[in-house]
N, C-alpha and C positions, 0 to 999 in steps of 0.2 A: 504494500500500500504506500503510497505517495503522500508526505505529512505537512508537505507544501501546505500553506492553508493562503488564503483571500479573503480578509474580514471588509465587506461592504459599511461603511458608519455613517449614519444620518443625523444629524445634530446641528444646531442653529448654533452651538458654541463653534470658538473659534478652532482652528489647528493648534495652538499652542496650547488653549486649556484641554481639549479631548486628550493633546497628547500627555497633560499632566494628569490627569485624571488613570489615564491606563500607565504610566506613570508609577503612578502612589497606590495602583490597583496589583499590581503585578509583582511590584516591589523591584525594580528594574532599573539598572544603571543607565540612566541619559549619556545619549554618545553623539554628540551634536544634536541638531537642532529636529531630525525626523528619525532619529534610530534608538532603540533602549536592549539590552540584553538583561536575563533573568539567569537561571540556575537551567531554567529548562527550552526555553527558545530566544530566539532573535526577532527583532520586530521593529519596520522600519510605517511609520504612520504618513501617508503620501497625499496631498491635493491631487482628486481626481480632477484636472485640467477639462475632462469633458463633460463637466457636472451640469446641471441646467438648474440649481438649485433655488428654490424663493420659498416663501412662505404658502405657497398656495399648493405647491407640489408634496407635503410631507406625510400627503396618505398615498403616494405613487409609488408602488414597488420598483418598477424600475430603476437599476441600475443606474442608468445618468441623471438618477436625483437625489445621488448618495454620494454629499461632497468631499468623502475623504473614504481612505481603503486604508488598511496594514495588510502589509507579506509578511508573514511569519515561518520561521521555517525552526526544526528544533537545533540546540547546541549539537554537535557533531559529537560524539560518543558520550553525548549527554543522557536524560534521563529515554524511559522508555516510553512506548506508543501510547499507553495507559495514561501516564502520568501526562504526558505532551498532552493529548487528547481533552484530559481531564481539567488542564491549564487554562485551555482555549473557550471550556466550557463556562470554566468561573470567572472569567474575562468578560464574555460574552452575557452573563446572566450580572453581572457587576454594575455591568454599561445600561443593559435595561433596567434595573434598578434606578437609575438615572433616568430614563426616561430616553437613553441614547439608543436608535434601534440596529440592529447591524445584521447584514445576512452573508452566511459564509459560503464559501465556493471550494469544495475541499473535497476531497476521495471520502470522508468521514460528515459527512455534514450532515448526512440522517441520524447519526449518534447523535449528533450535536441540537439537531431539532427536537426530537425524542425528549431527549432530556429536559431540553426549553418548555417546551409545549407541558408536559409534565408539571411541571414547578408554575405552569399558569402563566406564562409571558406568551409573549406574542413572537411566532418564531416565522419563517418566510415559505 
């Protein structure tokens, strides 16, 4: 399986606060201004450039209304699929919590729905 992951993020906050938010979520060393590493992956928080984003678009699933993405990928003989998996989950359920929606693009993403959907959030 491929642990690549693509977290989609929709939030009227800025880039620099989402990125401190996942940030202080993760528990993640900032490594310049869009990248953080943890114990269990790498994670670089990107302006989707082909966002079409405003206020009137935030019940639109589509992808170009989702102004920011993270590539995640795990530490290299770092932890295992489980735990990486497990990571992405409490990220993702962190972020909604907040009120920030995110939909993942990943070989795992029906784990990842499952779970969401579960716990009562709103998954893609």
């Amino acid at each position: 399986m491929e642990l690549y992951c693509k977290l989609f993020i929709r939030s009227k906050l800025t880039h620099a606060e989402v990125f401190k938010l996942i940030a202080e979520t993760t528990l993640g060393n900032i490594d310049g201004g869009r990248s953080l590493r943890n114990e269990i992956f790498e994670l670089d928080l990107i302006v989707n450039k082909d966002a079409k984003w405003n206020s009137k678009t935030i019940d639109d699933d589509d992808f170009i209304f989702y102004p920011y993405y993270a590539e995640i990928e795990p530490i290299v003989n770092g932890s295992d699929e489980q735990e990486y998996m497990q990571s992405i989950l409490d990220l993702v359920i962190a972020l909604s919590k907040l009120e920030i929606h995110c939909v993942a693009a990943c070989d795992f993403e029906d784990f990842l729905k499952d779970k969401i959907e579960c716990l009562g959030f709103k998954s893609w």
